[in-house]
MITOR-154266 format. One line per field, with one value per residue (C-alpha): residue number from 1; residue in one letter; chain; x, y, z. Coordinates in nm, 4 decimals, m for minus. Layout:
! MITOR-154266
bado	NUM:...
drennu	A:...
tortor	A:...
u	X:...
v	Y:...
w	Z:...
***
This chain:
! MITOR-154266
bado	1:2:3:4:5:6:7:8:9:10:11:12:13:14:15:16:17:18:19:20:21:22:23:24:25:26:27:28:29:30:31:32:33:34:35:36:37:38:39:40:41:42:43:44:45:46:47:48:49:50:51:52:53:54:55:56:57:58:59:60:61:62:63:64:65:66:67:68:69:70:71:72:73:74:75:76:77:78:79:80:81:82:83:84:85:86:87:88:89:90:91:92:93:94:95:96:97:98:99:100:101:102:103:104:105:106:107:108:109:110:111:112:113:114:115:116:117:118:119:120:121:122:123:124:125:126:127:128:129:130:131:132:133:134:135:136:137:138:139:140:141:142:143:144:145:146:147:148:149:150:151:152:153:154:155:156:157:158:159:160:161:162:163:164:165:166:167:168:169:170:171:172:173:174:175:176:177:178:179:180:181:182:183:184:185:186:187:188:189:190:191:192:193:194:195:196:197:198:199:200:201:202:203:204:205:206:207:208:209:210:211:212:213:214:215:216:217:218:219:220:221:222:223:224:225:226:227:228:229:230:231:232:233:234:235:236:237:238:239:240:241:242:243:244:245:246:247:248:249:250:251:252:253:254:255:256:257:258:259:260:261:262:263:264:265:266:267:268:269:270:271:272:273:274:275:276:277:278:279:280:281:282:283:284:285:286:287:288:289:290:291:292:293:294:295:296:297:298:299:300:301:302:303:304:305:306:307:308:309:310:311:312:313:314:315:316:317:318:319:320:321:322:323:324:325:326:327:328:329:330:331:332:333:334:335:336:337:338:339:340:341:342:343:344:345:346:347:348:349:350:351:352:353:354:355:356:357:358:359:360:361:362:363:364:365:366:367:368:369:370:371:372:373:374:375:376:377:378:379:380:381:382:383:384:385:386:387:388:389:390:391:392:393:394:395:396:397:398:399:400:401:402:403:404:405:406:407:408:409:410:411:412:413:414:415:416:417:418:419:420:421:422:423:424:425:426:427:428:429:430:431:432:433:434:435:436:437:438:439:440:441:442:443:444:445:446:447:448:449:450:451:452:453:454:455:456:457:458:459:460:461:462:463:464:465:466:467:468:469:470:471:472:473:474:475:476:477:478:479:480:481:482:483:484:485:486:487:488:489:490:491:492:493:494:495:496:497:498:499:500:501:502:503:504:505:506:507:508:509:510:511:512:513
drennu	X:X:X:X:X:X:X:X:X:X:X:X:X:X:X:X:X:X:X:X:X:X:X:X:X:X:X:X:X:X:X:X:X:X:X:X:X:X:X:X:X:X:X:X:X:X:X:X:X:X:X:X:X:X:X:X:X:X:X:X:X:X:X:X:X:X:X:X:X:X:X:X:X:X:X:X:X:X:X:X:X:X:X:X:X:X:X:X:X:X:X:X:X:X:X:X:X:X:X:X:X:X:X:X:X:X:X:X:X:X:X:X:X:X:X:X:X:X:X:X:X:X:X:X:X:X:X:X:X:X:X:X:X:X:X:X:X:X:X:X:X:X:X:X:X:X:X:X:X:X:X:X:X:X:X:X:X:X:X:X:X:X:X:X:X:X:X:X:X:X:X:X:X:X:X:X:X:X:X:X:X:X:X:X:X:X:X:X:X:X:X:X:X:X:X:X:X:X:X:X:X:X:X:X:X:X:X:X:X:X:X:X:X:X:X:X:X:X:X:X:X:X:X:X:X:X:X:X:X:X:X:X:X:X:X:X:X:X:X:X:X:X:X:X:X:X:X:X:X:X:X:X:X:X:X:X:X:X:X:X:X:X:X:X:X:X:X:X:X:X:X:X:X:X:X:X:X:X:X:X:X:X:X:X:X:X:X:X:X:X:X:X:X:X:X:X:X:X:X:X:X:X:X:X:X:X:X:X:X:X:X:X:X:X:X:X:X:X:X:X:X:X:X:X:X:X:X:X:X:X:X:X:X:X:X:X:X:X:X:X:X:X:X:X:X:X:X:X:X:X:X:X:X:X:X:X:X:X:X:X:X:X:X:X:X:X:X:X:X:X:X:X:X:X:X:X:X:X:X:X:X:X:X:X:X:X:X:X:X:X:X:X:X:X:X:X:X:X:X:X:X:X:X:X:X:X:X:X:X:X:X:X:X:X:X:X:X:X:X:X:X:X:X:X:X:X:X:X:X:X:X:X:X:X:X:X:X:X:X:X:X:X:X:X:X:X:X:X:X:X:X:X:X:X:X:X:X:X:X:X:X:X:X:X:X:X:X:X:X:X:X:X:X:X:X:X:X:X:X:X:X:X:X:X:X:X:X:X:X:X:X:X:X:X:X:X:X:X:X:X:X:X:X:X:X:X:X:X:X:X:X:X:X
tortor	A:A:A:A:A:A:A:A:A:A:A:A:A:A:A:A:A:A:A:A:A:A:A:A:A:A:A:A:A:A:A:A:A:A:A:A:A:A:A:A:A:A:A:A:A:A:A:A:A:A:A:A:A:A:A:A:A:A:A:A:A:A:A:A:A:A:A:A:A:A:A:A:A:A:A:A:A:A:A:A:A:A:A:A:A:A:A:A:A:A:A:A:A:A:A:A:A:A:A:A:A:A:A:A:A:A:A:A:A:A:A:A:A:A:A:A:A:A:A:A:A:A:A:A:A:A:A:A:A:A:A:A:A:A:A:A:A:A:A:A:A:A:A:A:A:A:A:A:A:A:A:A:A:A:A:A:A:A:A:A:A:A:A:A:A:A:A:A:A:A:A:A:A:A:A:A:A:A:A:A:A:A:A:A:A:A:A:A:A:A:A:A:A:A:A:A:A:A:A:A:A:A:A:A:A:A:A:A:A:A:A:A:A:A:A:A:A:A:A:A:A:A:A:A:A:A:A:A:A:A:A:A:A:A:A:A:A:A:A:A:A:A:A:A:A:A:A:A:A:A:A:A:A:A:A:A:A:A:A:A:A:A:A:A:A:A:A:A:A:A:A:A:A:A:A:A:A:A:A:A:A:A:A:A:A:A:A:A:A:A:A:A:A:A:A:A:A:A:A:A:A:A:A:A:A:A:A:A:A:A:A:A:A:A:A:A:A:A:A:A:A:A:A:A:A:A:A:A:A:A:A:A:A:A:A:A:A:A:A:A:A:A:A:A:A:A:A:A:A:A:A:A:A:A:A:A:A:A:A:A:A:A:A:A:A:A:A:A:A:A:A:A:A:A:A:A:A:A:A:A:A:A:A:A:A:A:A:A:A:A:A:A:A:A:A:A:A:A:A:A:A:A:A:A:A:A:A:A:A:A:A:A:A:A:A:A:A:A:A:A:A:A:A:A:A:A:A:A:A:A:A:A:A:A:A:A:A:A:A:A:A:A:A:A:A:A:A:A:A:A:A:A:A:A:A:A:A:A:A:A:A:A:A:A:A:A:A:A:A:A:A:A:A:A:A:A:A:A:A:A:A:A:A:A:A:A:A:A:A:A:A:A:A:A:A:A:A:A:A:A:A:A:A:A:A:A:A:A:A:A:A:A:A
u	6.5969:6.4797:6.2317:6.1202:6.0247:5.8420:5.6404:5.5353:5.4210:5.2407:5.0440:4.9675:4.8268:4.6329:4.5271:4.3995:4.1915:4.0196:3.9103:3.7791:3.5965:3.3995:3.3381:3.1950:3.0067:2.8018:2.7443:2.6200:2.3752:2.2192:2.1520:1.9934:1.8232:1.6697:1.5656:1.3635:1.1882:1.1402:0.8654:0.5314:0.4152:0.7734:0.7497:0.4644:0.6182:0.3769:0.5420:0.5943:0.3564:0.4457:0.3585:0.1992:0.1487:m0.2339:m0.3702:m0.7903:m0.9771:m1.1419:m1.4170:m1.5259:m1.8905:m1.8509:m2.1267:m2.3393:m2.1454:m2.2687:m2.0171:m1.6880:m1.5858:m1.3022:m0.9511:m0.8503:m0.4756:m0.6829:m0.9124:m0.5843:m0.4315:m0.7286:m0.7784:m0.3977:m0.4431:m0.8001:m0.6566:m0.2735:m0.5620:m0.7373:m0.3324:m0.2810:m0.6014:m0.5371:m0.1941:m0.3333:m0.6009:m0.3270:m0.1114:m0.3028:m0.0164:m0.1245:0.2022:0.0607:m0.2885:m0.2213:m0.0871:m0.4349:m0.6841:m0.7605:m0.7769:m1.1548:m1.1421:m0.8113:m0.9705:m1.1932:m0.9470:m0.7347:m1.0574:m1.1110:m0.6947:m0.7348:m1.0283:m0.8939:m0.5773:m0.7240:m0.9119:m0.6260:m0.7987:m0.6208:m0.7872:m0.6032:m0.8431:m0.7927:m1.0257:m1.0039:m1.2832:m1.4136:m1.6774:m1.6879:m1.9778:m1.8618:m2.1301:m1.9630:m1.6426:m1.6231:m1.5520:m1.2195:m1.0902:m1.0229:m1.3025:m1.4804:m1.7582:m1.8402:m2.0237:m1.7825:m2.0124:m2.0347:m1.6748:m1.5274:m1.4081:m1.1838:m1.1235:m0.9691:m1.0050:m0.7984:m0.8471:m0.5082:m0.3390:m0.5845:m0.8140:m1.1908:m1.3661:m1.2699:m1.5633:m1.5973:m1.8739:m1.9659:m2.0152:m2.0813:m1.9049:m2.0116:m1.6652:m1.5824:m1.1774:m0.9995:m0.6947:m0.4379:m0.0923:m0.0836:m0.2280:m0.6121:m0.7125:m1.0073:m1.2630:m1.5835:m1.6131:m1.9219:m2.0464:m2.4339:m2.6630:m2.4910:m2.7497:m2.7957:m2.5555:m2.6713:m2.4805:m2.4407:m2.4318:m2.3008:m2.2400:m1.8832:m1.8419:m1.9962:m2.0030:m1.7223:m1.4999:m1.6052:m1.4973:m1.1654:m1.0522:m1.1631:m0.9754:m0.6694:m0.3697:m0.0093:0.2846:0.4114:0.5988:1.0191:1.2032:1.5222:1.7615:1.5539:1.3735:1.1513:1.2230:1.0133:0.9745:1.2597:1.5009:1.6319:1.2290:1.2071:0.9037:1.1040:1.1998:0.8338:0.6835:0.9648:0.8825:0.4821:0.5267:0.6902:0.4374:0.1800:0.2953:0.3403:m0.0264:m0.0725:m0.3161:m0.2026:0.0871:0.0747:0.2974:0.4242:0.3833:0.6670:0.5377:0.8054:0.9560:0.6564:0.6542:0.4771:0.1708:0.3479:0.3089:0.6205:0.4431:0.6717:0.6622:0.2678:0.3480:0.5988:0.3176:0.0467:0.2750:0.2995:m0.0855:m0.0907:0.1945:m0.0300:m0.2815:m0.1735:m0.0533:m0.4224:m0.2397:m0.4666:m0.2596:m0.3076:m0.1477:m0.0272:0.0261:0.2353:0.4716:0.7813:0.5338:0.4949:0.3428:m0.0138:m0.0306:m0.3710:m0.1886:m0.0187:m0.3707:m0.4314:m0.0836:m0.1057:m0.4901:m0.3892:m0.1129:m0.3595:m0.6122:m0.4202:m0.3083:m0.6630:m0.8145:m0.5632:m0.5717:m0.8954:m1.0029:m0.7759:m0.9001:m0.5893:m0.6658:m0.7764:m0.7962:m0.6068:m0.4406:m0.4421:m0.0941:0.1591:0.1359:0.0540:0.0446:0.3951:0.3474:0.1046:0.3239:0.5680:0.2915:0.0039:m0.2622:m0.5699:m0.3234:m0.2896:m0.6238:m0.7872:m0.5781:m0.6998:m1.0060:m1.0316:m0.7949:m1.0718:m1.4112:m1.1817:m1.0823:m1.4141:m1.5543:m1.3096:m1.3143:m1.6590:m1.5649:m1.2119:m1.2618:m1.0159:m0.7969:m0.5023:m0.2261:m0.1847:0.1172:m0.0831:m0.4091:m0.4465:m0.3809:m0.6624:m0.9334:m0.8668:m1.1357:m1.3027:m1.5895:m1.4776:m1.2774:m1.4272:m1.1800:m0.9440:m0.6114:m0.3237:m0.0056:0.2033:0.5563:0.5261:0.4979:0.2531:0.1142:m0.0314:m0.1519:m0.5569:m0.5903:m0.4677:m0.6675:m1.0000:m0.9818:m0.9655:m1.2511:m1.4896:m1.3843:m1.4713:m1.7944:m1.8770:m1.9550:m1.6019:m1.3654:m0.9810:m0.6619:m0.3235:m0.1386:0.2004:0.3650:0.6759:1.0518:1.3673:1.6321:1.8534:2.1415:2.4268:2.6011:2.3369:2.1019:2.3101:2.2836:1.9436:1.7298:1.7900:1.5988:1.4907:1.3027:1.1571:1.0047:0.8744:0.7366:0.5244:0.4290:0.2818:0.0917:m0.0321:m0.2511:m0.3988:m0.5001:m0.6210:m0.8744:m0.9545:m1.0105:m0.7829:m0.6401:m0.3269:m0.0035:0.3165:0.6565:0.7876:0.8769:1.3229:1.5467:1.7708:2.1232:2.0521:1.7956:1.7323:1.7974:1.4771:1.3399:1.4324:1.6793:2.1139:2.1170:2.2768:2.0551:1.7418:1.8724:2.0732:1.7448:1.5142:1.7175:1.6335:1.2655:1.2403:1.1571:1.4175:1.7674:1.9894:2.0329:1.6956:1.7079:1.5004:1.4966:1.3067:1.0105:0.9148:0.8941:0.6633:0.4606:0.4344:0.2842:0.0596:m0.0469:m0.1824:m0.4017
v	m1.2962:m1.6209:m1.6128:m1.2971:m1.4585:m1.7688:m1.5009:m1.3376:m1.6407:m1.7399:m1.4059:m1.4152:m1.7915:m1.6510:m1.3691:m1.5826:m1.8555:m1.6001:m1.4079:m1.7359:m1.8091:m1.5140:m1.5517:m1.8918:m1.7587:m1.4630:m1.7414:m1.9696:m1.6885:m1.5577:m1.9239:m1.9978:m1.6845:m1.7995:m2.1225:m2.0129:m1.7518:m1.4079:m1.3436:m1.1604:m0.9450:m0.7991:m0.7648:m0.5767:m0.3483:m0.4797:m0.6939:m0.5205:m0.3952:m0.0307:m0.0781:0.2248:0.2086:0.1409:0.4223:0.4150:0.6025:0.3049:0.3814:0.0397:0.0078:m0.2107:m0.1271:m0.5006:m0.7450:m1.1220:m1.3905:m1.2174:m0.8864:m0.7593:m0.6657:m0.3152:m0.5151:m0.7907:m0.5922:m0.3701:m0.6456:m0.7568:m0.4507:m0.4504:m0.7523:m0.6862:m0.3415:m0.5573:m0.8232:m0.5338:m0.3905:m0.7234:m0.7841:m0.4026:m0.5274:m0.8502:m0.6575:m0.3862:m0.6822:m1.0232:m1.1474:m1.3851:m1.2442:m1.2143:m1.3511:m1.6874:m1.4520:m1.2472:m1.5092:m1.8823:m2.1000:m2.1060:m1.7256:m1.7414:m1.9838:m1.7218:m1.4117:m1.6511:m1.7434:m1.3203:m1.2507:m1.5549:m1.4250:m1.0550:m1.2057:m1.3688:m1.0589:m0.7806:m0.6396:m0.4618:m0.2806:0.0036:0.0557:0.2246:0.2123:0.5833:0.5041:0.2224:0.1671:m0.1983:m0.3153:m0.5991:m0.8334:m1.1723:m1.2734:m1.6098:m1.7420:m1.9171:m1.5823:m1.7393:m1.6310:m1.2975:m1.1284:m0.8026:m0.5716:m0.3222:m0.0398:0.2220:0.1652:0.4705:0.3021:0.4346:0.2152:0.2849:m0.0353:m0.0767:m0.3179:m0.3588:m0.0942:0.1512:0.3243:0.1908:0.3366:0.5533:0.5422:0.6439:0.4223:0.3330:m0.0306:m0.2524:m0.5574:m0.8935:m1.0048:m1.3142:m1.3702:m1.6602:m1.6454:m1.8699:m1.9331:m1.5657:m1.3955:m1.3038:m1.4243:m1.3210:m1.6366:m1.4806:m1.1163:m1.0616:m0.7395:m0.6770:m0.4121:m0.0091:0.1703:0.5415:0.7805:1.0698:1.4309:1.6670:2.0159:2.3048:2.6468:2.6437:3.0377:3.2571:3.6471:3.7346:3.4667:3.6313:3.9513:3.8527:3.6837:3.9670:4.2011:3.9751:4.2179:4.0195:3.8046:3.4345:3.4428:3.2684:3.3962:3.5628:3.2857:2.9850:3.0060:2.6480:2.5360:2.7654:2.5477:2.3943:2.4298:2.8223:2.9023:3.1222:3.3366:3.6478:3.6497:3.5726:3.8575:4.1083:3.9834:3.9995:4.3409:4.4698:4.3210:4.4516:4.8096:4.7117:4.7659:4.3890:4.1697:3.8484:3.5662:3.2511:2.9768:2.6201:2.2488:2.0579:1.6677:1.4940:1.7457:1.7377:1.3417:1.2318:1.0393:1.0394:1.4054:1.5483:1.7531:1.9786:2.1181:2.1430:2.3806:2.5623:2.6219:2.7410:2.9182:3.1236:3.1777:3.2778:3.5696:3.6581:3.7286:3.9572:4.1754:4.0896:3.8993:3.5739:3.3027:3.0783:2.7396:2.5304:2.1272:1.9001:2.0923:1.8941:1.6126:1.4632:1.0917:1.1037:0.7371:0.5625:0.2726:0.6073:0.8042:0.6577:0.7594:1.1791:1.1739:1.0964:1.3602:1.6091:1.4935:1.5265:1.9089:2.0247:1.8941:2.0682:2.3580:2.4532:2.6160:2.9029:3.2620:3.3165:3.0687:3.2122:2.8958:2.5764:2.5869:2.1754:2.1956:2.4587:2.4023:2.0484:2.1728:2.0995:1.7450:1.6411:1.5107:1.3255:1.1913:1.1992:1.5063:1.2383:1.0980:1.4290:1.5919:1.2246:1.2579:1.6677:1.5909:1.3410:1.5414:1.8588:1.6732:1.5364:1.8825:2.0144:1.7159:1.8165:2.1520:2.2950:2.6745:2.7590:2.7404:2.5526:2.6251:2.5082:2.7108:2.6480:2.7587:2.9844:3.1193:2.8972:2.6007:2.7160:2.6089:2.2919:2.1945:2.5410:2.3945:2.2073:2.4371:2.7697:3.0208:3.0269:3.0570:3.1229:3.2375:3.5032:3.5735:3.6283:3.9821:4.2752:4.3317:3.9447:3.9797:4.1204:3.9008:3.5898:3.6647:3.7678:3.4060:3.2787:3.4712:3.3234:2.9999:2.9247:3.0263:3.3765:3.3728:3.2311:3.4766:3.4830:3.5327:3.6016:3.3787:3.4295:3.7345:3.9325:3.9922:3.9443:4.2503:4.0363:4.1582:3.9502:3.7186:3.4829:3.7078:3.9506:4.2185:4.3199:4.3707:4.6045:4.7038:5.0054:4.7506:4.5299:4.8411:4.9892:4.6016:4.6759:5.0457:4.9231:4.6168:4.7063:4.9873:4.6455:4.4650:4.7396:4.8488:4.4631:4.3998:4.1477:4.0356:3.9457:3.7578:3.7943:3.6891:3.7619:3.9621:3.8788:3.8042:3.4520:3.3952:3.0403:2.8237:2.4628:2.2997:2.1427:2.4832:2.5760:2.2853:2.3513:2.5704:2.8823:3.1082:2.9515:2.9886:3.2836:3.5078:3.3003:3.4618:3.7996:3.8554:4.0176:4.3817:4.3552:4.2825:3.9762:4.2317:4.2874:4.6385:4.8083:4.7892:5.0296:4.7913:4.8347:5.1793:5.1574:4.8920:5.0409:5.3476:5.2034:4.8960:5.1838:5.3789
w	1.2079:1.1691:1.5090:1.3837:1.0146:1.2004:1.4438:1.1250:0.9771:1.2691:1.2549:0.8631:0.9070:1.2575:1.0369:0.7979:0.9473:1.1616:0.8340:0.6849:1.0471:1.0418:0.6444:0.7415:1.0818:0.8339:0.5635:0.8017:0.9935:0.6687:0.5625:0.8983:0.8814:0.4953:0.6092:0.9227:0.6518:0.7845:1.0190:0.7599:0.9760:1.0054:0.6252:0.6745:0.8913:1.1720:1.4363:1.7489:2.0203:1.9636:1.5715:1.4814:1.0739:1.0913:1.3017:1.2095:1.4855:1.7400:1.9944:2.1449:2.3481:2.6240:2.7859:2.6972:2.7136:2.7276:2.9061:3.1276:3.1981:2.9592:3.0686:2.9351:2.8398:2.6493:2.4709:2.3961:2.2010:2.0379:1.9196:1.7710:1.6141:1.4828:1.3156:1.2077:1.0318:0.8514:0.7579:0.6155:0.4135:0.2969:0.1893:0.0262:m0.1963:m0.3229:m0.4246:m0.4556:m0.2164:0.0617:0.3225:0.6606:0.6294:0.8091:1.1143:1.2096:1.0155:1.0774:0.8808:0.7294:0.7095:0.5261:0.2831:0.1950:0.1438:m0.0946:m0.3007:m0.3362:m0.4479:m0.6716:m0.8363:m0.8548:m0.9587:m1.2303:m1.3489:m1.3093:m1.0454:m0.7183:m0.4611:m0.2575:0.0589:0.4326:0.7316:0.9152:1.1847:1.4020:1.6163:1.7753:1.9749:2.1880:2.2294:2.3881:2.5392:2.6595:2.9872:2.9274:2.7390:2.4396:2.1913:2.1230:1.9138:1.8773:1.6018:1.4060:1.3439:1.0998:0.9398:0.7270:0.4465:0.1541:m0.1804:m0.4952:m0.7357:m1.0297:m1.3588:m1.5284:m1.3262:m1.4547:m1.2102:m1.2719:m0.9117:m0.6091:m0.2835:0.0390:0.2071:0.5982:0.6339:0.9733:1.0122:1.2317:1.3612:1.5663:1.6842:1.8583:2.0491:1.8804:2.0324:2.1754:1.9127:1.8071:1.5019:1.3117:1.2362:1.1303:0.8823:0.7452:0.6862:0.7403:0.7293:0.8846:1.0706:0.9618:1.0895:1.2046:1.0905:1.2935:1.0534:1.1987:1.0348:0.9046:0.9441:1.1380:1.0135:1.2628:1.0632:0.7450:0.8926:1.0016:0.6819:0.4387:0.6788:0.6628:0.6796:0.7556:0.6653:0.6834:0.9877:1.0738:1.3676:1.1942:1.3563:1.3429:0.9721:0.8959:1.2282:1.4397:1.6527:1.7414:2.0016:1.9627:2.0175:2.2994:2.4291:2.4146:2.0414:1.9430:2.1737:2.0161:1.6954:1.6565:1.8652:1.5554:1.3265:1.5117:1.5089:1.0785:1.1287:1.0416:1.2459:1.1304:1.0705:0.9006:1.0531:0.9375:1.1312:1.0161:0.9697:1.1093:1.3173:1.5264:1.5583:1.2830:1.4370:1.8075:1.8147:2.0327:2.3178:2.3624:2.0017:2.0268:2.3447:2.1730:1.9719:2.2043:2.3845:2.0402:2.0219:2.3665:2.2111:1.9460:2.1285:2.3696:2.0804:1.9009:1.6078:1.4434:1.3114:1.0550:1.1243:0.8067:0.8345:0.7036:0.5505:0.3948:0.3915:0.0372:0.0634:0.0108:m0.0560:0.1102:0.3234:0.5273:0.5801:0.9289:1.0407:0.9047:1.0002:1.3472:1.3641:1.2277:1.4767:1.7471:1.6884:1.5559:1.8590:2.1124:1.9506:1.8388:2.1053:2.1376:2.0557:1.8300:1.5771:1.2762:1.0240:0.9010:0.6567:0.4982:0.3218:0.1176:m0.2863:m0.2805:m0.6002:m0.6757:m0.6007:m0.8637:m1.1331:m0.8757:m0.6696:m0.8925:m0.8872:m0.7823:m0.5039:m0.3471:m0.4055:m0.2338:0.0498:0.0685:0.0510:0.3056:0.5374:0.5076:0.5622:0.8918:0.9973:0.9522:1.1594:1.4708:1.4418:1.3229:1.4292:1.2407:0.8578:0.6287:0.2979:0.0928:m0.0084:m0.3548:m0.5427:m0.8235:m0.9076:m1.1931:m0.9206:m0.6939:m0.8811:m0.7112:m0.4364:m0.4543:m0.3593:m0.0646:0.1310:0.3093:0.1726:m0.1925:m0.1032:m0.3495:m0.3909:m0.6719:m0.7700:m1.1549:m1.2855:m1.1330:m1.4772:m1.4899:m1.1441:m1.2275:m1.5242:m1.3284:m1.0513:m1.2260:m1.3954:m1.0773:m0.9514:m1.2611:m1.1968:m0.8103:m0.6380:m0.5994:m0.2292:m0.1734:m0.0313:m0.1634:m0.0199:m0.1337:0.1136:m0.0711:m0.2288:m0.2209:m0.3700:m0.3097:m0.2670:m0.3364:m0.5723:m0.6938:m0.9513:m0.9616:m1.1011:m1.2738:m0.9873:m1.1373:m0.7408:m0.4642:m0.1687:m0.3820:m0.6678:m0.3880:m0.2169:m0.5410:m0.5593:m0.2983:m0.4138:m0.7103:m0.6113:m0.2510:m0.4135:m0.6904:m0.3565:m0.2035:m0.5097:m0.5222:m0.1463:m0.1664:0.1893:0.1718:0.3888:0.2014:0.2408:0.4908:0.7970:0.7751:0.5351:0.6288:0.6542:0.5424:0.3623:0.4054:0.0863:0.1229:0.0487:m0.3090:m0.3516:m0.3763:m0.6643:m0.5828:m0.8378:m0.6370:m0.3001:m0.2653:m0.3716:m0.1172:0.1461:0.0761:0.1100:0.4084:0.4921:0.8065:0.7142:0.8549:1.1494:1.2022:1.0340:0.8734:0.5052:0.2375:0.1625:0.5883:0.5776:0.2803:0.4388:0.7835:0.6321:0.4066:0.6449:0.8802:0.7030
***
């Protein structure tokens, strides 16, 4: 008894010092870790070669170059660090904090940037800014590879400024920049920025619709388009050929000749677009097509940050699929975003119309064939950038009786050569506790009865919602409440089963006259 008392004090005291050890071993780490400092550019988010958080468009000109011929690795990373300096300075100016200057600036140019956040320190003045396009000239790189100049041309420059916290300016401006860099202990730093006079830039216009466009969109006749099994995530990993084939055959025997599908942000990779996904993808247009279907491809959906330090990052992403897949004879249009509407009191409405804005004059610049739109969540929310996109597009789920007057408003308040769509429309059969058992297939069909014959009179194309109803919703949808969600899964005119239900027979007759 006693040997077994002495083992178990042995153990307790073991127990015990080895606690205390590693207690001492984490306080010790964290205070070496305070004392080194943390590195700034890992602050920033910028450290490591793979950082991808500044993504501005660069096309260099080597094609005059005084002193040594450049390495494709060397001019690599100084073109990282050139692009990490401007992330910094970015940073700096939103903030009037110095982190991270001292990494991509020497010393005399640093002296400089300090003297500019004092000053707008002093006067309450912030600057939020991004770069989205660069065109560097180089002119020298020296013998001994340690110093470089080159010419920054024709720089697209976004700035908001801000006195106080209050917005006082918001620009878009091309400026040229004469930049020299040194390479420091591994890293180029920037030692000469001055900008100097751009040189014009010549603009290309191109007509942004032709009449067979025109055509197409005011003969618009379809539906916003899920695979029964795989709803917001068509293009995930249950997408298969098969399913998509069986699918548009049955939309295009509706009598409907088009779909509207959904790019999730992230799902697709963000900036590193995932190729497979973009595939997935053309593989569907290359569907469509053989059953003479036109598709309308929506980005960014679930994406809600239109903040100005993550432009370069979603431009890219959007570059990168607009540029694959303009060419392909099933694209109809692009579609910018669904009701970024609904973001304007989180996110701020000038927030998300800059970043719009900026996103269509890009499209349009890549693509100068497929016109552009937003989906906005109402008529009354459509009036928004009338002017800039090629077609008004606008979705409606309040009463039939509201629908003319709504839209009519609409109609007065955009140009008159602008041609609108109803990218959004339907409702549910849905009939149960959570809303008092007041829908059935019969109501959604007579839905459809009533307001089918409005768009019709109005030559009003139309897309509604949708071709199935879903045996689950994300809640990322319509959120967890069951009186939200439980409806959202029955707007389909084919059943769970893929059946028929009343509002398809309506809509096949009526879609074929």
């Amino acid at each position: 008894m006693k040997w077994n008392k002495n083992i178990l004090r042995v153990l307790l005291i073991g127990s015990f010092l080895a606690i205390n050890a590693l207690v001492l071993f984490g306080i010790s780490s964290v205070w070496s870790y305070l004392n080194t400092g943390a590195d700034r550019s890992t602050l920033l988010h910028i450290g490591g070669e793979g950082a991808t958080v500044y993504l501005p468009k660069v096309v260099w000109d080597t094609t005059s170059v005084e002193g040594r011929p450049i390495e494709k690795q060397t001019l690599a990373k100084i073109e990282r660090d050139y692009l990490n300096g401007w992330y910094v300075r970015n940073t700096a100016l939103s903030t009037n904090n110095n982190y991270g200057i001292g990494d991509y600036f020497t010393e005399s140019a640093r002296t400089k940037l300090y003297k500019i956040l004092d000053t707008n320190k002093e006067k309450g003045a912030t600057f939020v800014q991004t770069t989205l396009e660069h065109g560097p000239k180089l002119n020298f790189y020296s013998a001994d590879g340690t110093q470089i100049s080159f010419l920054d041309k024709n720089v697209s420059l976004y700035k908001k400024g801000f006195l106080n916290g209050n917005p006082v300016l918001e620009y878009h401006e091309t400026a040229t920049f004469q930049v020299v860099m040194l390479l420091e202990d591994g890293f180029w730093r920037v030692r000469h920025f001055v900008r100097v006079a751009s040189e014009p830039v010549k603009v290309k216009k191109e007509p942004r619709i032709s009449a067979v466009d025109k055509e197409a969109l005011r003969n618009i006749k379809g539906l916003n388009y899920y695979p029964k099994d795989s709803p917001w995530d068509t293009f995930g990993n249950r997408f298969q050929d098969s399913i998509i084939s069986g699918d548009f055959r049955t939309i295009r025997d509706m009598g409907f000749n088009t779909v509207r599908i959904f790019i999730p942000y992230m799902d697709f990779g963000a900036a590193q677009v995932n190729q497979d996904r973009l595939a997935k993808v053309r593989a569907l247009l290359d569907i469509a097509g053989k059953q003479n279907i036109k598709v309308v491809i929506t980005l960014f959906d679930f994406y809600g940050d239109y903040s100005v330090p993550n432009w370069t990052e979603t431009f890219t992403h959007a570059e990168k699929l607009v540029t694959t897949l303009k060419d392909h004879p099933s694209l109809l249009a692009w579609d910018l975003k669904n009701e970024p509407d609904l973001d304007f009191e989180a996110r701020g409405k000038e927030d998300v119309l800059g970043w719009l804005r900026e996103l269509c004059l890009r499209i349009k610049k890549w693509d100068g064939l497929h016109p552009a739109t937003v989906g906005w969540s109402s008529p009354e929310a459509a009036v928004n950038m009338a002017k800039e996109v090629d077609f008004v597009s606008f979705h409606y789920y309040r009463e039939i009786q509201d629908f003319m007057p709504s839209y009519q408003k609409l109609r007065n308040a955009i140009p008159k050569d602008k041609i609108t769509i109803l990218q959004e429309y339907g409702k549910s059969s849905y009939s149960g506790m959570w809303n008092a058992f007041l829908n059935s297939e019969e109501k959604q069909a007579a839905y459809y009865e009533e307001i089918q014959p409005i768009l019709e009179e109005a030559q009003i194309p139309f897309l509604l919602w949708t071709l199935y109803d879903f045996e689950k919703v994300p809640s990322a949808v319509v959120g967890n409440r069951p009186w939200r969600r439980e409806p959202q899964k029955y707007f389909g005119c084919l059943d769970m089963e893929g059946k028929p239900k009343k509002a398809f027979y309506f809509l096949n007759r009526i879609s074929k006259k």
